[in-house]
C-alpha positions as CSV (number, residue, x, y, z in Angstrom):
1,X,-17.0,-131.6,191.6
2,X,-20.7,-131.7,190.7
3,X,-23.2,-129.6,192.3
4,X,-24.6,-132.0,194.2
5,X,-20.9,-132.6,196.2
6,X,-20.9,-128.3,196.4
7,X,-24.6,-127.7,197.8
8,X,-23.5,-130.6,200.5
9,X,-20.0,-128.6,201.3
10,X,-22.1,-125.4,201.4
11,X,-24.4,-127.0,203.9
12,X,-22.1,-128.0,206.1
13,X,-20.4,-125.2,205.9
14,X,-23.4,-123.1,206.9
15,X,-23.8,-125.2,209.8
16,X,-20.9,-125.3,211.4
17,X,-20.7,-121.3,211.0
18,X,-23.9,-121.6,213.3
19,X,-22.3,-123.4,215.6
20,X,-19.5,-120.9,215.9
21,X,-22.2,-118.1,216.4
22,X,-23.9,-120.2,219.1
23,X,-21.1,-121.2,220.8
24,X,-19.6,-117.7,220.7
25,X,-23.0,-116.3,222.0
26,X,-23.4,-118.9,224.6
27,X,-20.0,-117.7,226.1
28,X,-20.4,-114.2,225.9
29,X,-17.4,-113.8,223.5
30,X,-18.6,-112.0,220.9
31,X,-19.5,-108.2,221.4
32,X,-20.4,-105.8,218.4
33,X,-19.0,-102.2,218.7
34,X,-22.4,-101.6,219.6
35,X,-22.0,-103.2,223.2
36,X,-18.6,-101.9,224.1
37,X,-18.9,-98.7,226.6
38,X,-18.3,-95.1,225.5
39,X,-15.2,-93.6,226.7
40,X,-15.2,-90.1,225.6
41,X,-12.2,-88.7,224.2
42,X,-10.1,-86.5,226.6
43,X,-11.2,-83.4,225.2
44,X,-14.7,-84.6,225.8
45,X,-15.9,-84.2,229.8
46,X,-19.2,-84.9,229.4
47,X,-22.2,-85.7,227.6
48,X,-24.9,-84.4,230.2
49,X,-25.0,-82.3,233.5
50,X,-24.7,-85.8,235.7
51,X,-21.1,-86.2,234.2
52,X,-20.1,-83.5,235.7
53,X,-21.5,-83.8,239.5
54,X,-19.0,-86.2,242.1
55,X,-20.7,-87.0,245.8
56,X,-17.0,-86.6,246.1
57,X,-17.0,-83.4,245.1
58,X,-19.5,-81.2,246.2
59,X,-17.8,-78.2,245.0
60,X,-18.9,-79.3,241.5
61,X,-22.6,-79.4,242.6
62,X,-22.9,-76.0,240.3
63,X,-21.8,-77.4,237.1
64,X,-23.1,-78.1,233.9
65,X,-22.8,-79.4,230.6
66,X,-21.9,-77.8,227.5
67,X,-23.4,-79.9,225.0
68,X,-21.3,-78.2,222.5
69,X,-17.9,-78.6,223.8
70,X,-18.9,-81.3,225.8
71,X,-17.0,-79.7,229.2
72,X,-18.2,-78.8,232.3
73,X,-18.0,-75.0,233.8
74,X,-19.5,-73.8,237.0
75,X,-23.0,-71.8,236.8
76,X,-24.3,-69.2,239.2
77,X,-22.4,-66.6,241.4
78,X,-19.0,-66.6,242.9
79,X,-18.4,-63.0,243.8
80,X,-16.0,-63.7,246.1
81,X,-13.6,-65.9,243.7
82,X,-13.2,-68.7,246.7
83,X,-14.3,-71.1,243.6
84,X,-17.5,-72.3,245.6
85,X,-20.9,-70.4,243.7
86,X,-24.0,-70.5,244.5
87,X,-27.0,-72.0,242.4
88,X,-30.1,-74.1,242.9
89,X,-28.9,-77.2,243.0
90,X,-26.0,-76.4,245.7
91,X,-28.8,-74.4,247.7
92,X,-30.9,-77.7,247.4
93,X,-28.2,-79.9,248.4
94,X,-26.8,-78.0,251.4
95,X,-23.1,-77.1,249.3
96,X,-23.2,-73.5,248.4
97,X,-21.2,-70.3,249.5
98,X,-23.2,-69.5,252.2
99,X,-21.3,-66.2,252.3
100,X,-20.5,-64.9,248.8
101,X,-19.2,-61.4,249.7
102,X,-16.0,-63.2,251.5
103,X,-13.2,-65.4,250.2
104,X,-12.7,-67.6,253.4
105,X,-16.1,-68.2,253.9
106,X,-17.0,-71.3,252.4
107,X,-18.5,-75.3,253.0
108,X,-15.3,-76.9,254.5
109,X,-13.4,-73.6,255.6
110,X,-11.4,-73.7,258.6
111,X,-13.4,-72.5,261.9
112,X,-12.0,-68.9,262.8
113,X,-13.1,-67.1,266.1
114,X,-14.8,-64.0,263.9
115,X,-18.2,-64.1,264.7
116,X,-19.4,-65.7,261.0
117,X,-20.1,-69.2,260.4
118,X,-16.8,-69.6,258.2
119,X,-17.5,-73.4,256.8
120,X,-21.2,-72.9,256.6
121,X,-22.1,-75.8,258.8
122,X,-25.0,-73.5,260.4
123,X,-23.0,-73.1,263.4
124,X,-20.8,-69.7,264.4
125,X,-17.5,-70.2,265.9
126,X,-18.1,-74.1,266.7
127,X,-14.8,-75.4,267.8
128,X,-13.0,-72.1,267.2
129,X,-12.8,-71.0,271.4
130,X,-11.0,-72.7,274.1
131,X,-10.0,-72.7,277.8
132,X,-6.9,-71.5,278.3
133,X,-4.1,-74.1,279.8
134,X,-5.3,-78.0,281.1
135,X,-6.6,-76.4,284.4
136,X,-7.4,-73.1,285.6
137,X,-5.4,-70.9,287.3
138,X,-5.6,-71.6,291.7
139,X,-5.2,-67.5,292.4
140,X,-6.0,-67.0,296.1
141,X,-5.9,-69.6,299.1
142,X,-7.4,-68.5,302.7
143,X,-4.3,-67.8,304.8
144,X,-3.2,-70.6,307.3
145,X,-4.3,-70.9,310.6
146,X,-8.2,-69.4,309.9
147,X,-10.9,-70.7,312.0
148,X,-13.1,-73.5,309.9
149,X,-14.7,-73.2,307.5
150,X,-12.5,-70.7,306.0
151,X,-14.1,-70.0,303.3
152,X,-13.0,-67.4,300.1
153,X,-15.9,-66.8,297.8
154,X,-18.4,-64.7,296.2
155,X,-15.6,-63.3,293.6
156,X,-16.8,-59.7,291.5
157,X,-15.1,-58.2,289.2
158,X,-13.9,-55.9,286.6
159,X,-11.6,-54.7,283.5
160,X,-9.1,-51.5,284.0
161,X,-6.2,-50.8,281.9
162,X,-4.7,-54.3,281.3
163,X,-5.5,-55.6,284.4
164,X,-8.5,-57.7,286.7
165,X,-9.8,-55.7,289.7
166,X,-11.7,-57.9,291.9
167,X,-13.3,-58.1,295.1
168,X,-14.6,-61.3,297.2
169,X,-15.7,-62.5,300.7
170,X,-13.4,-63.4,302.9
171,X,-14.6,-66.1,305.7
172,X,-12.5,-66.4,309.0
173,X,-14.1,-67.4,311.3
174,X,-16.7,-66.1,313.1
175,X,-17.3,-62.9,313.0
176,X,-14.9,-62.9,310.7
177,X,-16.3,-62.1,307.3
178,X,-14.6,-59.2,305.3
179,X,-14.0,-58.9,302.0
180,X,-10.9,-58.7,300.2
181,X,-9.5,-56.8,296.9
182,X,-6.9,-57.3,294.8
183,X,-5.9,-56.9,291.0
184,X,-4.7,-59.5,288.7
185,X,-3.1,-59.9,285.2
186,X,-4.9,-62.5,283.1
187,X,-2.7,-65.2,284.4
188,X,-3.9,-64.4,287.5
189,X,-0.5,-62.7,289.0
190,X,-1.1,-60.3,291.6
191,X,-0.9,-57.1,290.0
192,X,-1.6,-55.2,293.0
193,X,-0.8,-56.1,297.1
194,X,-3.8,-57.8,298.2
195,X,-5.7,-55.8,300.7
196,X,-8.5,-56.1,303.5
197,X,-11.6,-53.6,303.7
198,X,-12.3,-52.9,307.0
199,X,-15.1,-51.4,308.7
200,X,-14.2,-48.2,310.5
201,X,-16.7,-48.4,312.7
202,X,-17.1,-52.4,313.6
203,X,-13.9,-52.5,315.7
204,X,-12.9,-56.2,315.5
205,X,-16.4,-57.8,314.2
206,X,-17.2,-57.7,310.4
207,X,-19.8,-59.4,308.8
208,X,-19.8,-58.7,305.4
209,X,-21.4,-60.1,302.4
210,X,-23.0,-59.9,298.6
211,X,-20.2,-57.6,297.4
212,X,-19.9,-55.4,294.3
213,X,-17.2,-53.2,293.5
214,X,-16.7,-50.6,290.0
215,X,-14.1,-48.1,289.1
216,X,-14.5,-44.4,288.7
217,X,-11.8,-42.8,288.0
218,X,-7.7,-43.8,286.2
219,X,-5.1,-42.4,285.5
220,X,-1.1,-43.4,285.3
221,X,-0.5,-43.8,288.8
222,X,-3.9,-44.3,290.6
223,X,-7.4,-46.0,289.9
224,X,-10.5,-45.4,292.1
225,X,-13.0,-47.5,293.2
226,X,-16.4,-47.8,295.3
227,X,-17.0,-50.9,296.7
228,X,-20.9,-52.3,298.5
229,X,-22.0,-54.4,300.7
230,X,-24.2,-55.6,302.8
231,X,-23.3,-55.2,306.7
232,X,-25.1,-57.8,308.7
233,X,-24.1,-57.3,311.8
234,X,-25.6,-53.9,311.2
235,X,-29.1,-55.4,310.5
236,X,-29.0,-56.2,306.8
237,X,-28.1,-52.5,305.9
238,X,-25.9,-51.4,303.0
239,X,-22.4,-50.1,303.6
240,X,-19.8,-48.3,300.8
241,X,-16.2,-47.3,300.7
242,X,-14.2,-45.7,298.3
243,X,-10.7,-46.8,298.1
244,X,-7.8,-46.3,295.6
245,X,-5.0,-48.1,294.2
246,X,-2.0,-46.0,293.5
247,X,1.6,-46.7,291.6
248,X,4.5,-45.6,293.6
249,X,6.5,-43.3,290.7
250,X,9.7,-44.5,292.3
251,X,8.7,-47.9,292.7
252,X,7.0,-48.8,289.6
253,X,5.4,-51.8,290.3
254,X,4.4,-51.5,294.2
255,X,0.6,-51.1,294.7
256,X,-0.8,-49.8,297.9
257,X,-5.0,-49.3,298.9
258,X,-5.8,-46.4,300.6
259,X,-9.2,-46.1,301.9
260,X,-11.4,-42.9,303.0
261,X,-12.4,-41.9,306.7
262,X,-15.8,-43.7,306.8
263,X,-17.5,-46.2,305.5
264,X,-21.4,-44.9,304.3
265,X,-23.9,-46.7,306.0
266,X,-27.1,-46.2,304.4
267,X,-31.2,-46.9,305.1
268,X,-30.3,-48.1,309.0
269,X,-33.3,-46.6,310.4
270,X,-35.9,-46.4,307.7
271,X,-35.4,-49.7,305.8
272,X,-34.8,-53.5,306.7
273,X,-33.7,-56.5,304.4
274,X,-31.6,-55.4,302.4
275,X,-30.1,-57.7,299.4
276,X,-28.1,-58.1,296.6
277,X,-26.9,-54.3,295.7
278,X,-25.4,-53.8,292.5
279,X,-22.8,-50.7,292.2
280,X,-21.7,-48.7,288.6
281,X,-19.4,-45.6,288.1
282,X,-19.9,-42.9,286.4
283,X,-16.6,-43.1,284.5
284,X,-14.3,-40.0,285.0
285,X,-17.1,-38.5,287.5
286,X,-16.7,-39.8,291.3
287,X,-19.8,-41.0,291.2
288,X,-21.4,-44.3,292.1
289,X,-25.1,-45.6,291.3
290,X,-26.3,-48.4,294.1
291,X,-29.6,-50.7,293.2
292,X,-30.7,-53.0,295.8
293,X,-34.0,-54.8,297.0
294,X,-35.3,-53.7,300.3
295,X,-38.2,-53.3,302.7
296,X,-39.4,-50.4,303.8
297,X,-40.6,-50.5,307.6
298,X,-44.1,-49.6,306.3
299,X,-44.5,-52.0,303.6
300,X,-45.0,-56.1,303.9
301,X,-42.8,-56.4,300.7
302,X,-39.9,-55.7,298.8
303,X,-38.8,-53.1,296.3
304,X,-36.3,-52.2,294.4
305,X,-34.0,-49.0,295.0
306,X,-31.6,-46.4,293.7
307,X,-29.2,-44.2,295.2
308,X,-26.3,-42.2,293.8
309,X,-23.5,-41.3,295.7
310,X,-20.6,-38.8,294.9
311,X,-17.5,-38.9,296.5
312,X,-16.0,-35.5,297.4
313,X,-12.4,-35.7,298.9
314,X,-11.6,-36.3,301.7
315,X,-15.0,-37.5,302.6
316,X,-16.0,-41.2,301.8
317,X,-19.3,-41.7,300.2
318,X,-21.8,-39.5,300.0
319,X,-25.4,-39.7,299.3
320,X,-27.2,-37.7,297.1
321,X,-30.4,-36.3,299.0
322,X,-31.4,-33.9,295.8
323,X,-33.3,-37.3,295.1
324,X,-35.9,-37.2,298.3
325,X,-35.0,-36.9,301.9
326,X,-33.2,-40.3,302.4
327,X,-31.7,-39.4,299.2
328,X,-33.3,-43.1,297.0
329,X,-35.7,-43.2,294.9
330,X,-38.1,-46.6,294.7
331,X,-37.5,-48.1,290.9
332,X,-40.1,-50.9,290.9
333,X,-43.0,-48.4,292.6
334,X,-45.3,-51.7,294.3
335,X,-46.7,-52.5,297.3
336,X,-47.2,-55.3,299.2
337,X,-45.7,-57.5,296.2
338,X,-42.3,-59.3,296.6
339,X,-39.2,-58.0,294.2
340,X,-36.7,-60.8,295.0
341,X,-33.2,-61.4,292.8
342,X,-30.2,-59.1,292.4
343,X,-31.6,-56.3,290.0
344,X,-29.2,-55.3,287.1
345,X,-28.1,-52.3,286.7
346,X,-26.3,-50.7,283.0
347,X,-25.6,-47.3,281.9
348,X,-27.1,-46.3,278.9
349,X,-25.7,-42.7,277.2
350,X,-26.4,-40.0,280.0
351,X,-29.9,-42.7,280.9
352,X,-30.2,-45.9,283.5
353,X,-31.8,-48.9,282.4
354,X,-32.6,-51.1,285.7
355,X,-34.8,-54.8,286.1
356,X,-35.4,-57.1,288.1
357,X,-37.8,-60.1,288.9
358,X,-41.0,-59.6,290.1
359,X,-41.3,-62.8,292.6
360,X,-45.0,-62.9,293.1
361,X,-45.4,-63.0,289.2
362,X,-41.9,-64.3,287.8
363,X,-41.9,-61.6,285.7
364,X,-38.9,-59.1,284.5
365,X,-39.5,-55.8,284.9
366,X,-37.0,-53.5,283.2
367,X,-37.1,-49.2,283.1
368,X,-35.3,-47.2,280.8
369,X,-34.4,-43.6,282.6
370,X,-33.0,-40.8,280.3
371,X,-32.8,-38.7,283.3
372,X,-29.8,-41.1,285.1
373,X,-32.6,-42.3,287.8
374,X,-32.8,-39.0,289.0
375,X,-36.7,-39.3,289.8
376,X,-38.4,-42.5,290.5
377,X,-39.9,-43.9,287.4
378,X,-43.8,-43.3,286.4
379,X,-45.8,-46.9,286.6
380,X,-46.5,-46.7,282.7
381,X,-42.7,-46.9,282.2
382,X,-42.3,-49.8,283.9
383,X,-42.6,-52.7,281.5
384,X,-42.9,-56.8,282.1
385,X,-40.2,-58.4,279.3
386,X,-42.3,-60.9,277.5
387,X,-40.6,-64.4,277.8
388,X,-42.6,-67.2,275.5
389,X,-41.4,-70.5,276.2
390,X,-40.4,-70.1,279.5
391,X,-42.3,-70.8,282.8
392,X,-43.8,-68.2,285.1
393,X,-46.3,-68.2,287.9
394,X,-44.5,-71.5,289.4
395,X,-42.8,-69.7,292.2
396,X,-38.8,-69.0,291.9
397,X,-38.9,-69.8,288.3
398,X,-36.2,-66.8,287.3
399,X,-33.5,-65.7,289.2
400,X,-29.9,-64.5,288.7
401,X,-30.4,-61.4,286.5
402,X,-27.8,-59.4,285.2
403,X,-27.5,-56.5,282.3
404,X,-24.7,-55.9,279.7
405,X,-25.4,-52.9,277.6
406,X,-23.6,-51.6,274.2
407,X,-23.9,-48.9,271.7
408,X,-24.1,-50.4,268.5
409,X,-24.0,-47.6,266.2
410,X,-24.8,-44.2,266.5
411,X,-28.3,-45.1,266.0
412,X,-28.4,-48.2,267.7
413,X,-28.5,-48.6,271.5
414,X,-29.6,-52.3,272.7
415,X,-29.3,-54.4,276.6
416,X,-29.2,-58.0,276.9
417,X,-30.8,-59.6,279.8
418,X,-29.1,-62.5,280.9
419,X,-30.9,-64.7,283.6
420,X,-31.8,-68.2,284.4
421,X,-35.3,-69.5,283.8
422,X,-37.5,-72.9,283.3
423,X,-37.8,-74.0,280.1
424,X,-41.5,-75.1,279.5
425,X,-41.9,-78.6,280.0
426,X,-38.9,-78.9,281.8
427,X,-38.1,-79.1,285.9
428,X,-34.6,-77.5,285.7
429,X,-33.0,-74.1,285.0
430,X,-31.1,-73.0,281.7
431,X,-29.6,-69.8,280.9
432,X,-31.3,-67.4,278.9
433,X,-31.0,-64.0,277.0
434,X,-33.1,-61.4,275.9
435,X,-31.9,-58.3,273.5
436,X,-34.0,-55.2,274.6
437,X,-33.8,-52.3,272.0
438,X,-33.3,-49.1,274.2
439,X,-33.9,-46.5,271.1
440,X,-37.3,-48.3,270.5
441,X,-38.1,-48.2,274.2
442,X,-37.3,-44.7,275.0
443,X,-39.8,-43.7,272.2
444,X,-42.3,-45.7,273.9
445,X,-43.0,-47.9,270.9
446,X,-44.3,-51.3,271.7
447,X,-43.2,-53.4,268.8
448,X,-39.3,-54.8,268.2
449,X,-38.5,-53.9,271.6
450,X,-37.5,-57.2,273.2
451,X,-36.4,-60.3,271.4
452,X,-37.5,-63.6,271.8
453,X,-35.4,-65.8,274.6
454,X,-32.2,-67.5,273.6
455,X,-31.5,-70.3,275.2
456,X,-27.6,-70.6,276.3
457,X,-27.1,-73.7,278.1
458,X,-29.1,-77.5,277.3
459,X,-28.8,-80.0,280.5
460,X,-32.1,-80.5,281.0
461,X,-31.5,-82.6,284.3
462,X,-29.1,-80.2,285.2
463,X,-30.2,-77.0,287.0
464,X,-28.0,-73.6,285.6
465,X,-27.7,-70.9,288.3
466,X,-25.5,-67.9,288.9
467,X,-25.5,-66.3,285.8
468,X,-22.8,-64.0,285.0
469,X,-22.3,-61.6,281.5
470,X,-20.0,-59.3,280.2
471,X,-19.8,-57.7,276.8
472,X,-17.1,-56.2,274.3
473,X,-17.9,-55.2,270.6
474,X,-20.6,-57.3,269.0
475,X,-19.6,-60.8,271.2
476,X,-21.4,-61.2,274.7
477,X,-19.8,-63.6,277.3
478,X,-21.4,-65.9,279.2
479,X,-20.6,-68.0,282.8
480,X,-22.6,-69.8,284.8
481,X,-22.5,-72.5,286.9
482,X,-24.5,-76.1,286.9
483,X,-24.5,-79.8,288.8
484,X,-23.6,-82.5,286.3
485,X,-21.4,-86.0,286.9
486,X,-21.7,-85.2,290.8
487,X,-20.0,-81.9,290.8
488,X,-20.5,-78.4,290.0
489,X,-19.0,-77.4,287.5
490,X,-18.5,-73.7,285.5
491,X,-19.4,-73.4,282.1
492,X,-18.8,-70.6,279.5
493,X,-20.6,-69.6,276.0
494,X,-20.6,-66.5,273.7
495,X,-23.3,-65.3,271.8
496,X,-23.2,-62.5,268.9
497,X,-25.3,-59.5,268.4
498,X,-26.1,-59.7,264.8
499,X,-28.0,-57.1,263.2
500,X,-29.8,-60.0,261.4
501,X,-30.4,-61.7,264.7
502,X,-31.8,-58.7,266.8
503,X,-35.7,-60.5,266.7
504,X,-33.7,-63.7,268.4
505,X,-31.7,-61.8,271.1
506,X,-28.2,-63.3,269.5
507,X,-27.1,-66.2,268.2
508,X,-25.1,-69.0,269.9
509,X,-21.1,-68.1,268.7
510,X,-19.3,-70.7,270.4
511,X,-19.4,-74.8,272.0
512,X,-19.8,-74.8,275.5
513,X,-16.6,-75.1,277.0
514,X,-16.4,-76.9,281.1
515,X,-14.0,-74.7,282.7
516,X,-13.4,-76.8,285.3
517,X,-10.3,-78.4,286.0
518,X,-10.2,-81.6,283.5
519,X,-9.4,-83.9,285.7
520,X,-11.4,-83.9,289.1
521,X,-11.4,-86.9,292.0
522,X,-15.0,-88.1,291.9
523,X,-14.2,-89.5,295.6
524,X,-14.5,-85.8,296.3
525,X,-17.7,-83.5,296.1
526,X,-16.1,-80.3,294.3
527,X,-18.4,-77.4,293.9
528,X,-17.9,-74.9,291.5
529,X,-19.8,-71.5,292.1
530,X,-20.1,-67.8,292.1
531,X,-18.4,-67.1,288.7
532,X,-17.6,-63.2,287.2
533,X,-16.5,-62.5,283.9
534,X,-15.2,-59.8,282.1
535,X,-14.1,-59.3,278.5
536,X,-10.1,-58.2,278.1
537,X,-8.6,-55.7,276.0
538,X,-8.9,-58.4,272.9
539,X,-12.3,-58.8,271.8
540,X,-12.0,-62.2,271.9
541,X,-10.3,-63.1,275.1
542,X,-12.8,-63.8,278.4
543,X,-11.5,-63.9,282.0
544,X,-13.6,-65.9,284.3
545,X,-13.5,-66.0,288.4
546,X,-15.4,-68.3,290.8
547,X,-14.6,-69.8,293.6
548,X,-14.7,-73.8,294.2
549,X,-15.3,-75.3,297.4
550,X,-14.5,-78.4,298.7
551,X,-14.4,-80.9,301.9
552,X,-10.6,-81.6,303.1
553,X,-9.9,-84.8,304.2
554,X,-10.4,-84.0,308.1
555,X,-13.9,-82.4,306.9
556,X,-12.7,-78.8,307.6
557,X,-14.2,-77.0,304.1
558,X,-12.4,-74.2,301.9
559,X,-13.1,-72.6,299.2
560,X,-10.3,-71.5,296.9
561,X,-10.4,-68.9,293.8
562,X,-9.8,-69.8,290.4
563,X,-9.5,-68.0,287.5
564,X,-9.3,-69.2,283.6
565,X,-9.4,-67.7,280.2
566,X,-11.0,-68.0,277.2
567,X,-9.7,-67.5,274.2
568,X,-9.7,-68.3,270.9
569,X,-7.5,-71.7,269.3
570,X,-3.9,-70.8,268.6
């Protein structure tokens, strides 16, 4: 073959190996090793920190690379061993422990009713409450045959030894308005035999109404209580009795009332418009403390006054008089201004710690007396609870005050107010609670005495009234009742007293839960009012009373009692 027949073969050989190369580039069927993706040998996790990081996976937010090695291993803290640390990136991205000193605290935990925010969402106890049962207990009916409207309502209450005592009006026509007590498991089971107070002295005519009732004294076989009220037949005075509930030994379970000679009848003569008195017992002593609002004869205004009462047997109640000649002494010390509102009333150690709303300035006052209210309070002890964010001067703005009280620690005695108040730039009430710091008060210090307001409830177009509280341990209970989807309904929220969270009275420890039956008629206007509360034996368990009223179908109304509890999710 001569050269010239080889450089021609070469030639064409050269080109048609370019024409493979096109070709194979033109259809993407050639890749060098060079273009093939790395996939890293098992041993081999990673190359970088972003190899080891899954939106998946936010529990791998805290690991890194070893270049090394080439695996990833968590970095930061994880002194509880739950497997969830905490480093920058997981603080930045909203995925760390946000409790590293417990094991079941962690993002993604299961909700427990403990007072800690267990899947660090922000929120404590979200979801982990609920009402007890579909619908609430129906516990008392007015009797058959009443005169309309026959009405049963205006339900207070209390905890003793396993059991509710309560006491509530009692409408029967006219006339006819007693009041009622009874005690109640927390299904609502009568306990004790219901029984009727009756006036000693009003022969067949009672008008009674704005009840309170506390216990004094237990033991195995018999409690004690007082009971107030206000007697309008009698003028708008206040009126007492002590009564008892005793266990027949031989009968074990039957319950009988026995009440004292005489009602007390106090302030006929030297005081007019009485309202909303408030009663508390001196555990173990016989002894019962009454704050009211009144007018004295002289004055153009209201005030608010306390009275103690003992109760020596046989007698009924009697009043003090080591406290002035009509044996009271005036708490809010005005005149001529206009102290409207049930005023709350809490024992505090061997002291008294009292408020009330000031009307004419819709401002809390609150006093703190070591000395059990003995003498009336000084006017530089008085002092007006600051309450930013909420309205005042509009006239009515705050109303439904009530006091729970706890000793924290040895060194650590604090109130919460619980009241209902306008938000600013709102038209309707919300409940509302304020942490007052008694130790810091007593020493007359200005500073962290009162926390900011918490807000409990959020219907703005709603108006919440009727606040009631109670307290057990660190949780505070909350009831109250409000007008939404055409009926009134009663709600229920707990807030914590965290040490952190003393500067903003609380924090919210629960959803609010309806307590209302689930299922109402809308043809029919159901109002749901008046509700009490106490806190059980269990730290976690709530009982809650009101009464619901509503038009039967021949337009005679009546107003039932009903009774639910809160508890946390099984």
């Amino acid at each position: 073959m001569t050269k010239r027949y080889t450089d021609l073969i070469l030639g064409l050989s050269l080109v048609l190996l370019a024409g493979v190369l096109v070709t194979g580039l033109l259809n993407c069927s050639v890749m060098t090793e060079f273009d093939k993706p790395l996939v890293l040998p098992d041993e081999l996790a990673c190359l970088d920190d972003d190899d080891c990081w899954s939106d998946e996976s936010p529990q791998d937010d805290c690991n890194v690379c070893n270049t090394d090695t080439h695996t990833c291993a968590p970095e930061g803290t994880n002194a509880d061993s739950d497997d969830f640390f905490v480093c920058e990136r997981a603080l930045e991205r909203g995925t760390a422990d946000c409790d590293d000193t417990r094991e079941y605290t962690y993002p993604g935990a299961h909700e427990a009713a403990d007072l800690l925010d267990n899947d660090c969402d922000g929120i404590i106890d979200d979801g982990a409450l609920e009402a007890k049962d579909a619908e609430p207990d129906l516990i008392r009916k007015p009797t058959s045959g009443c005169e309309a409207p026959c009405l049963w309502s205006s339900p207070r209450m209390g905890w003793a030894d396993s059991s509710i005592y309560a006491v509530w009006e009692s409408d029967e026509g006219r006339n006819q308005d007693r009041l009622r007590v009874a005690e109640f498991d927390v299904n609502g089971a009568s306990t004790m035999t219901e029984q009727l107070l009756v006036l000693k002295s009003g022969g067949d005519d009672h008008n009674m109404t704005e009840a309170g009732i506390a216990k004094s004294r237990e033991s195995s076989s018999t409690r004690t209580y007082g009971a107030v009220w206000i007697d309008l037949l009698g003028g708008r005075t206040i009126d007492l009795m002590r009564f008892q509930f005793s266990t027949d030994a031989a009968l074990g379970i039957e319950r009988t009332a026995q009440e004292w000679p005489d009602d007390q009848n106090v302030l006929r003569e030297t005081h007019r418009d009485a309202a909303h008195p408030v009663i508390i017992a001196r555990e173990g002593h016989d002894e019962y403390l009454v704050a009211w609002s009144g007018r004295d004869v002289a004055e153009t205004g209201s005030d608010i006054f306390l009275a103690k009462f003992t109760a020596p047997e046989p007698d009924g109640m009697v009043i003090d008089t080591s406290r002035g000649a009509d044996g009271f002494v005036n708490l809010s010390q005005t005149t001529g201004e206009s102290e409207e509102g049930r005023p709350g009333l809490a024992q505090a150690g061997s002291g008294l710690v009292a408020a009330w709303i000031n009307e004419a300035e819709d401002a809390i006052r609150i006093v703190y007396m070591t000395d059990y209210g003995a003498t009336a309070p000084a006017l530089g002890d008085i002092r007006t609870v600051p309450l930013p964010g909420i309205q005042d001067g509009s006239g009515h703005a705050l109303r439904d005050l009530v006091i729970v009280r706890n000793e924290v620690s040895a060194s650590t005695e604090l109130a919460y107010l619980i009241f209902c108040g306008v938000p600013d730039g709102q038209s309707a009430n919300e409940v509302w609670a304020v942490s007052v710091d008694l130790n810091s008060f007593a020493s007359g210090l200005d500073a962290d005495v009162f926390g900011t307001p918490l807000r409990i409830s959020d219907s703005p177009a709603a108006p919440s009234i009727e606040a009631a509280a109670a307290w057990y341990d660190r949780a505070i209970g909350i009831a109250w009742s409000e007008r939404r989807d055409g009926h009134n309904h009663v709600y229920f929220r707990r807030i914590a007293d965290l040490e952190t969270s003393r500067e903003t009275s609380g924090v919210l420890a629960s959803d609010e839960i309806n307590l209302s039956a689930d299922e109402l008629d809308d043809t029919v206007n159901v109002y749901g009012q008046g509700p009490a509360i106490v806190a059980t034996d269990s730290d976690q368990d709530f009982a809650v009373m009101w009464w619901q009223r509503q038009p039967a179908g021949g337009g005679t109304d009546t107003g039932d009692l009903y009774l639910r509890l809160v508890r946390p999710k099984e």
